[in-house]
C-alpha positions in Angstrom: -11.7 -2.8 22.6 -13.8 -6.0 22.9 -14.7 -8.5 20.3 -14.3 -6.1 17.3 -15.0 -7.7 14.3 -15.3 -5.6 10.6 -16.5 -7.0 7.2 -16.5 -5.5 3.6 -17.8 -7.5 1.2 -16.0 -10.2 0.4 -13.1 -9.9 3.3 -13.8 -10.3 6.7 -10.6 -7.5 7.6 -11.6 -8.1 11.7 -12.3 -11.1 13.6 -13.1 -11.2 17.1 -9.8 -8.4 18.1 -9.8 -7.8 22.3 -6.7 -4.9 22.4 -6.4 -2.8 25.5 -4.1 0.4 25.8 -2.9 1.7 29.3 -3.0 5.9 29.9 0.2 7.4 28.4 1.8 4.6 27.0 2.9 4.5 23.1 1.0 1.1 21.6 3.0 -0.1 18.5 0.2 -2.1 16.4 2.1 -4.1 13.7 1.0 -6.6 11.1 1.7 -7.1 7.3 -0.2 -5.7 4.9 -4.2 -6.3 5.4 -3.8 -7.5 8.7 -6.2 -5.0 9.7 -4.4 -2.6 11.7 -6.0 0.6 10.1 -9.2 -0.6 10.0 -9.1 -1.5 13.6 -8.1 2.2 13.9 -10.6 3.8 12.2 -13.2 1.9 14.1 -11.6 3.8 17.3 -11.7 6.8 16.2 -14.9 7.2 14.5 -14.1 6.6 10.9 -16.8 3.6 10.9 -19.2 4.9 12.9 -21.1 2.6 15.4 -23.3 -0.3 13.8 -21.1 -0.8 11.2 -19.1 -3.3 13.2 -19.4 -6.1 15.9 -18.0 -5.6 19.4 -17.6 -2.4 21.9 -14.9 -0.6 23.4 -14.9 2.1 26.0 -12.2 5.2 26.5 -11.5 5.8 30.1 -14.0 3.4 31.4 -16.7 4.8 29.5 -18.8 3.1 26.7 -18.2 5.0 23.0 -20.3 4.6 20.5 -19.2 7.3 18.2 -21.2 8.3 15.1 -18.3 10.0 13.5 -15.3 11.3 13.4 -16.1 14.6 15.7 -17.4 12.2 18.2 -14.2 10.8 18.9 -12.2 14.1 18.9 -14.8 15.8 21.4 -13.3 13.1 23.8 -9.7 13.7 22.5 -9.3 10.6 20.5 -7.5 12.2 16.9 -6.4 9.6 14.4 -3.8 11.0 11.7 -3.3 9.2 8.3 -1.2 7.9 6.2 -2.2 9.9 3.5 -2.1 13.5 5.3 -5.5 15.6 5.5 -3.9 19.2 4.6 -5.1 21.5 2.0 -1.8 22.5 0.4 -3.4 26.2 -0.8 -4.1 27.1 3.1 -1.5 28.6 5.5 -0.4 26.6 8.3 -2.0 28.1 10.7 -5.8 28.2 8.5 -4.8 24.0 8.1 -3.9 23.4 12.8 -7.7 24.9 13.2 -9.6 23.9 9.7 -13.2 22.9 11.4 -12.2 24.1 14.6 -11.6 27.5 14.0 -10.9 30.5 16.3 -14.0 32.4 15.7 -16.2 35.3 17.3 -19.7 36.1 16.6 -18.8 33.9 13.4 -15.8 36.2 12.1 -12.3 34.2 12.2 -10.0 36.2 14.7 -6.8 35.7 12.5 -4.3 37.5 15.1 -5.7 35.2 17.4 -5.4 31.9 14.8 -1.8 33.0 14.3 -0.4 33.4 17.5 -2.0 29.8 18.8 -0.7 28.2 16.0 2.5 29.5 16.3 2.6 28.4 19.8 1.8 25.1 18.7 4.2 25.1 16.1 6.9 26.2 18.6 5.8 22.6 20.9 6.0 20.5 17.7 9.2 21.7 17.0 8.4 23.6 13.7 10.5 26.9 12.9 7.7 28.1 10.3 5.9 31.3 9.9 2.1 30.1 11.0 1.2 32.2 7.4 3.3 29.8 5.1 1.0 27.7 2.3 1.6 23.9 3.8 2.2 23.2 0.1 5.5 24.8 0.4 6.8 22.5 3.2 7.8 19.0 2.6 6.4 15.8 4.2 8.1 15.8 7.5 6.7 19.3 8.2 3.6 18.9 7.0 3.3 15.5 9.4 4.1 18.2 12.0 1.6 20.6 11.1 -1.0 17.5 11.3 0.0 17.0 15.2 0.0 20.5 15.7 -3.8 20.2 14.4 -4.3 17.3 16.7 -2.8 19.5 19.7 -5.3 22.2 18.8 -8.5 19.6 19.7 -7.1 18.8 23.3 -6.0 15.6 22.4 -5.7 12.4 24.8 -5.2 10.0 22.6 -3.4 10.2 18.8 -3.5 7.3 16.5 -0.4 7.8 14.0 -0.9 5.4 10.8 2.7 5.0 9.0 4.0 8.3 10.5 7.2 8.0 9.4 6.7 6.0 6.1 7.5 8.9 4.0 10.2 10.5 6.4 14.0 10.5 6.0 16.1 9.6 9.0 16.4 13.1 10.5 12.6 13.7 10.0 11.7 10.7 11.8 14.3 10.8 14.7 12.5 14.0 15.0 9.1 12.9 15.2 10.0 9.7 17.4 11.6 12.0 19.7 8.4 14.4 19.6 6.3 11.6 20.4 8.6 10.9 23.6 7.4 14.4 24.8 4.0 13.8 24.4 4.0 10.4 25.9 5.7 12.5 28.5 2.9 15.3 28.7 0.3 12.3 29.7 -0.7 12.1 26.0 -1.6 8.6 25.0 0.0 7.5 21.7 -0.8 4.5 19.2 1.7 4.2 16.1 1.2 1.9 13.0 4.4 1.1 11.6 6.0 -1.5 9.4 9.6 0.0 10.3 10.2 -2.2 13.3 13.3 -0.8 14.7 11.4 2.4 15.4 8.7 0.3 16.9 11.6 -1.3 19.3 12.9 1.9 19.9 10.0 3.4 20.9 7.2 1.5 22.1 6.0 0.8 25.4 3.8 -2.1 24.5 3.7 -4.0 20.8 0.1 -6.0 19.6 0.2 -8.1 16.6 -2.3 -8.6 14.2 -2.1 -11.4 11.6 -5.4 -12.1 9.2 -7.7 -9.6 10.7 -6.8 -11.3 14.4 -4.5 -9.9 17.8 -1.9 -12.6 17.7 -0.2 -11.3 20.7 0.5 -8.3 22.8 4.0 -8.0 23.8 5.7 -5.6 26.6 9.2 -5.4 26.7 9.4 -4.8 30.0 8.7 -8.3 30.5 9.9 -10.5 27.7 12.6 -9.5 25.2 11.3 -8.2 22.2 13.5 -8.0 18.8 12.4 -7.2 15.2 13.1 -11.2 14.3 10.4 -12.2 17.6 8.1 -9.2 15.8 8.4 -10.7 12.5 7.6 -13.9 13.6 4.8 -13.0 14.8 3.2 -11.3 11.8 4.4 -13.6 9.0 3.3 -16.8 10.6 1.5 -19.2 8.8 0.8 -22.3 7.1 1.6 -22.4 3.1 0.8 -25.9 2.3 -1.4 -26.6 -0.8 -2.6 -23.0 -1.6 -0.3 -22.9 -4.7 -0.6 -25.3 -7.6 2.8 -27.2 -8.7 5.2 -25.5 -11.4 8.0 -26.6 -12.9 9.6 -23.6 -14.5 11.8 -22.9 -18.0 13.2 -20.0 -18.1 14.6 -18.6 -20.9 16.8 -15.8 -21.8 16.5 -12.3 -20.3 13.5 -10.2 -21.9 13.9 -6.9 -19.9 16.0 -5.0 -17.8 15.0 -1.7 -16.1 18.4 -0.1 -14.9 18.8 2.5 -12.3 15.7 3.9 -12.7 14.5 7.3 -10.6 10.8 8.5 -10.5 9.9 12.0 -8.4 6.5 12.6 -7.1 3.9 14.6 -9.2 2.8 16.3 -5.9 6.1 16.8 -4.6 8.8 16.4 -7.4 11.5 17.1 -5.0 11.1 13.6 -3.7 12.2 11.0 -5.5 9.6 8.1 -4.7 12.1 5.2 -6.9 15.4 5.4 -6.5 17.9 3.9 -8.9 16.3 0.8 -9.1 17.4 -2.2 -11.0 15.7 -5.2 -12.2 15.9 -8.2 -14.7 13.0 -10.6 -15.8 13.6 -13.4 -17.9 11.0 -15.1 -20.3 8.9 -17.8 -18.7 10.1 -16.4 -15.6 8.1 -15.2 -12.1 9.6 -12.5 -10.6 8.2 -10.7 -7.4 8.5 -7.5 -5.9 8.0 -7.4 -2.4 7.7 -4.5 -0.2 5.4 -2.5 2.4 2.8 0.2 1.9 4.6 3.3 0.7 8.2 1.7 -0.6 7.0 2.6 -4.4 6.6 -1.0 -6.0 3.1 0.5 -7.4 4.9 4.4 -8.6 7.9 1.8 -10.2 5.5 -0.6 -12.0 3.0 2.6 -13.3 5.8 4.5 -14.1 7.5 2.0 -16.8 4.3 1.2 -18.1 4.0 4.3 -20.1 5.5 6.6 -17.4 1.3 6.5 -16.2 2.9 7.9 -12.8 4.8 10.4 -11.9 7.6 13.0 -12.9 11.2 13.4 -13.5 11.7 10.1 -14.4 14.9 9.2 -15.8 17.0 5.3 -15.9 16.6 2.8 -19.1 14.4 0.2 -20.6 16.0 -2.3 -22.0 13.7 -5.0 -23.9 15.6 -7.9 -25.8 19.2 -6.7 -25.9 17.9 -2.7 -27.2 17.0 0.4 -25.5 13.6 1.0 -25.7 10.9 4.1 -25.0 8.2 3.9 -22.8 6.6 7.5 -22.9 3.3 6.6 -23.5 0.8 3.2 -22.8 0.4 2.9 -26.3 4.0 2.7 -26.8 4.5 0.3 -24.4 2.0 -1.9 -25.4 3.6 -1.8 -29.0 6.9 -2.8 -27.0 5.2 -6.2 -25.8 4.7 -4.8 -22.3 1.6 -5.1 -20.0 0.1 -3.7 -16.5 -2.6 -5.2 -14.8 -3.7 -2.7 -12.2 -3.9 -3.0 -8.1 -7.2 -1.1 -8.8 -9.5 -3.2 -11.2 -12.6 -1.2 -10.4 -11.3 2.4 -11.1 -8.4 2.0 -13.6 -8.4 -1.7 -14.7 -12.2 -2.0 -16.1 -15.2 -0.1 -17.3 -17.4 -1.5 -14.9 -20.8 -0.4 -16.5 -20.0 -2.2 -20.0 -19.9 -5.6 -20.8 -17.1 -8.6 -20.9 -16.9 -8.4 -24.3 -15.5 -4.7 -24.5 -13.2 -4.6 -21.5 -11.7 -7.9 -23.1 -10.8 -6.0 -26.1 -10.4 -2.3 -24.9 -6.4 -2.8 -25.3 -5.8 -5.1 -28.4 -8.9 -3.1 -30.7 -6.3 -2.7 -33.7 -6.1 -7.0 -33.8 -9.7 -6.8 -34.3 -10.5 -4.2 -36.7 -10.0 -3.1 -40.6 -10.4 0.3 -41.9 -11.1 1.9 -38.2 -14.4 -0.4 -38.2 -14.3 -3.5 -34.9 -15.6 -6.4 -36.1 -17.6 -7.4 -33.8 -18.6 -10.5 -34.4 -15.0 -11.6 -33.9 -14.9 -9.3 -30.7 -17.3 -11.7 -29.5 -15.6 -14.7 -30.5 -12.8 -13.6 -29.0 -14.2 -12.7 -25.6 -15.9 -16.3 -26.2 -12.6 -18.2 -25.8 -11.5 -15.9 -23.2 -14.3 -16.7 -21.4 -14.2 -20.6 -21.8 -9.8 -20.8 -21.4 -10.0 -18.4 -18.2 -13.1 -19.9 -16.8 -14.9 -16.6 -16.0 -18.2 -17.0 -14.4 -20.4 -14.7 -16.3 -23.9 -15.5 -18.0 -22.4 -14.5 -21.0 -19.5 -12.0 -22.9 -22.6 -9.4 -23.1 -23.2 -8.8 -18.9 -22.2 -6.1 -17.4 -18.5 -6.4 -16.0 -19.6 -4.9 -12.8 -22.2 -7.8 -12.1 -19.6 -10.5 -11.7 -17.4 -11.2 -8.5 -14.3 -9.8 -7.4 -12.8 -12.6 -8.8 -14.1 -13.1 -12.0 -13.6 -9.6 -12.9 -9.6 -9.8 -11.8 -9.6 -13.0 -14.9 -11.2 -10.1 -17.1 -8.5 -7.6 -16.4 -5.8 -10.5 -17.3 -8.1 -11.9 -20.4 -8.1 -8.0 -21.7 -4.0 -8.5 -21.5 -3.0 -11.5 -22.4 -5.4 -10.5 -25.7 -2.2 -8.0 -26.0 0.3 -11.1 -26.8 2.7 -9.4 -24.2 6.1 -10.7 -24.0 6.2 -9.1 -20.2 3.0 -8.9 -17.5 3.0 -6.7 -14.5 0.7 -7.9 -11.7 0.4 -5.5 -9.3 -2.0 -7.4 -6.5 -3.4 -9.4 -8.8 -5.4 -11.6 -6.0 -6.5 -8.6 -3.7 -9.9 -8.7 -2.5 -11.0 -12.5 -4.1 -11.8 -15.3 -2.4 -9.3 -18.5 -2.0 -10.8 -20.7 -4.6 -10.4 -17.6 -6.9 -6.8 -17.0 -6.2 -5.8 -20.6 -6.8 -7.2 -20.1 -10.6 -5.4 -16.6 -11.0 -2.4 -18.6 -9.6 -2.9 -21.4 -12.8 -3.7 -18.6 -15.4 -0.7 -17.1 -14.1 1.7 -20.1 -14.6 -0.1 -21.2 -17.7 1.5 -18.0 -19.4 4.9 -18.0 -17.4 4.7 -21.9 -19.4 4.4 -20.1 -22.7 7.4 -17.9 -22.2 6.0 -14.8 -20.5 7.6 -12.9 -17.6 5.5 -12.0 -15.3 6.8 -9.6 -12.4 4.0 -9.7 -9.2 3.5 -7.0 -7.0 2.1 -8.8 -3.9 1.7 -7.5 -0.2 1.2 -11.3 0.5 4.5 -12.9 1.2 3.1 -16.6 1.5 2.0 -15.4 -2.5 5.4 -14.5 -3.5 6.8 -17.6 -1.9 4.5 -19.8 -3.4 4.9 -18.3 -7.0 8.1 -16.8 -7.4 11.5 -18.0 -8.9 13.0 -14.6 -7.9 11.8 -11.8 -5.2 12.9 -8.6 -5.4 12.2 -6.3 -1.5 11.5 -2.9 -1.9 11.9 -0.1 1.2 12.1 3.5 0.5 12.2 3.8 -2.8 14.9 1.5 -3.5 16.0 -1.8 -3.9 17.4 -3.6 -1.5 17.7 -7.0 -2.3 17.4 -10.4 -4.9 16.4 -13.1 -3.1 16.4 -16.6 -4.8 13.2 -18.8 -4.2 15.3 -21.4 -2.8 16.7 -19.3 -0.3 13.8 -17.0 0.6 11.4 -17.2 3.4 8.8 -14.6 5.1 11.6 -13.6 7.7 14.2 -13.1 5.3 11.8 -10.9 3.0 10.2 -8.8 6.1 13.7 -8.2 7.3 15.0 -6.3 3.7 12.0 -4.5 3.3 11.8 -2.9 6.7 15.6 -2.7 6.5 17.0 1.1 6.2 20.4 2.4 5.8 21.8 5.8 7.6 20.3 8.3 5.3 17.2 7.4 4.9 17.4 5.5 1.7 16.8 1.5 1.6 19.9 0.3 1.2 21.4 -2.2 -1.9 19.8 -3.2 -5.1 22.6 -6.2 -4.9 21.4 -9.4 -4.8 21.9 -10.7 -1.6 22.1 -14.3 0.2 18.9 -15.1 2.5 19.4 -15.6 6.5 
């Protein structure tokens, strides 16, 4: 790949990216959060076809320029994702050869789809029956059943994003080990992965991307490669005046969440938190810290209302007493808010105006009788406007006119409307321009200063560094440490949320010293 550069509006996610990959190697790609590793993939294997980004790249010496995804895999390039592309109603064997099915005279020979899949079962390692609904199989066999799929196109080269992110120890030894075997086979492997002593384990080669850019390309062979040298490399930057100055007063604890357990709603067997504890204190700024799939999002949703997930038991305690939290409207009546990772589909009704979204959750302050007064709506939305500094013609435009920015200092004006004692942030910057995150940084101490706690989800470490008084790392599901701001730093954080204990769970939920 040469000179592959991707925008989206607003973010420029590849800059310039050169990254070769030898014949039957396994390529660990690593990099926090938005570094663009998956959309570096996806441009390989078709996802974004050709045009809709700057460079070239060629697959055994010859030029692609794929239009789609079947492009790719007619030259044996197969790209499995995070999120897993199974139908959960279909056998196993209807999922291996969906779109590439084992057909005559357009009649599916099913004798003929069973006994290949079961053949490629038997390679993956899989003691299934090839007619068994992949929604009865958990997420370590269902990863299987994707490479089984892959197997069935004649793949050359698989690109595995996260494959183990979901997987317990077992599961993952197994699929590292399967891997192995296919490297083995002449099969060509690239693995995204944020758990870097797989990566060390396992890869032949390791590239580094940091701010949509290869930092470096390491072989082990050659240099001596550890997770610290890894971690070095992807957390590496300058934090000097991106943060606006804060002294803090924090007051006396406002709420405690104590070994609290949520399950999936898609597979309720698996417990996505795991007796996680927490504390946040008022005028406090508390982060959570962790890497795609360790549940900071399925924690924060599921407190706020229990909006996520099932099976959900632990305590609430708000001010000294036990509280419920079985609905959003409950919550909100507790003095608790959430201000979505995803503004445009659950944080804002994009098609009405500032005005409404500002006072969608607080209507009751502003009406008598069941009838808004809407002339104090707009007054409201007025201050809102001026105190936030939201760049909008006026309360009465359309909320999904304005910038990425201006419509994050929506979300928060439709909150703080709430008078919450606690605010949830879950990526509150994602997606905006500097100059906007430094004023979603101010807002954000301004109401810390008035006695708020405010946990923030960030994938950002530079973020949490240069807001928090407290960070708590997520892996797993669970806890693992509490980090003090005077004692954190990007290594210190990277290392307890990759960090896993022998069964599979993150480790801890003790606070723990940094270094």
């Amino acid at each position: 790949m040469r000179g592959i550069g991707k925008s989206f509006p607003g973010v420029h996610a590849l800059s310039d990216v050169h990254l070769g990959v030898r014949r039957g190697e396994i390529h660990a790609i690593c990099g926090e959060n938005g570094a663009g590793k998956s959309t570096l993939m996806k441009v390989l294997s078709g996802v974004y076809p050709h045009g809709s980004y700057e460079g070239e790249f060629a697959f055994d010496g010859e030029p692609c320029r794929f239009t789609g995804v079947r492009d790719s895999e007619r030259r044996g390039i197969v790209i499995i994702h995070q999120e897993l592309a199974l139908c959960p109603q279909l056998s196993i064997a209807e999922n291996v050869f969906l779109g590439n099915e084992r057909a005559a005279r357009g009649w599916v020979d099913w004798n003929r789809t069973n006994h290949e899949a079961g053949r490629l079962l038997e390679r993956v390692g899989l003691a299934e029956n090839p007619v068994t609904p992949v929604a009865a199989l958990g997420v370590g066999k269902q990863q299987l059943v994707e490479i089984a799929k892959a197997l069935a196109k004649r793949v050359r080269l698989l690109i595995l994003d996260e494959p183990t992110a979901a997987l317990n120890d077992a599961d993952s030894a197994h699929l590292l080990e399967l891997m192995r075997g296919l490297r083995d086979d002449g099969i060509t492997c690239v693995i995204i992965s944020h758990k870097l002593n797989e990566v060390t384990a396992i890869a032949d080669r390791i590239s580094i991307l940091r701010d949509g850019r290869l930092v470096e390309t390491m072989d082990p062979a050659e240099t001596e490669v550890t997770e610290d040298r890894i971690i070095a490399g992807m957390v590496g930057r300058d934090l000097e005046h991106r943060y606006p100055p804060r002294e803090p007063d924090i007051g006396e604890e406002v709420l405690r969440i104590e070994d609290w357990t949520v399950h999936s709603p898609t597979q309720p067997d698996r417990a996505v938190v795991s007796g996680a504890n927490l504390t946040l204190r008022r005028g406090e700024i508390v982060g959570l810290a962790g890497l795609m799939g360790a549940g900071r999002t399925e924690l924060a949703m599921s407190v706020f209302g229990r909006s996520y997930g099932v099976g959900i038991s632990g305590r609430v305690v708000k001010d000294g007493r036990p509280i419920r939290v079985r609905s959003v409207r409950e919550t909100v009546r507790h003095g608790i808010a959430y201000a979505t990772e995803d503004r445009k589909r659950y944080g804002l009704n994009l098609i009405d105006d500032v005005r409404r979204n500002v006072s969608a959750a607080a209507l009751g302050k502003l009406s008598r009788r069941g009838w808004v007064n809407g002339h104090e709506e707009i007054r409201v939305a007025e201050s809102y406007r001026a105190d936030l500094n939201i760049k909008a013609p006026s309360v009465l435009a359309a909320t999904g006119g304005l910038s990425g920015g201006n419509q994050q200092k929506v979300v928060l004006a439709k909150w703080i409307h709430t008078d919450p004692d606690v605010l949830i942030l879950d990526e509150p910057t994602r997606g905006i321009d500097v100059g906007a995150k430094y004023e979603i940084y101010t807002i954000v101490n301004r109401l810390a200063a008035r006695g708020t706690a405010i946990l923030l989800i960030s994938s950002e470490l530079p973020e949490l560094l240069g807001m928090c008084d407290r960070i708590y790392t997520m892996a797993a599901g669970r806890i693992t440490a509490e980090v003090p701001r005077a004692e954190a730093t990007q290594e210190t954080l990277m290392r307890h949320m990759t960090r896993v204990v022998p069964d599979g769970r993150a480790g801890g939920g003790r606070k723990e010293q940094a270094g």
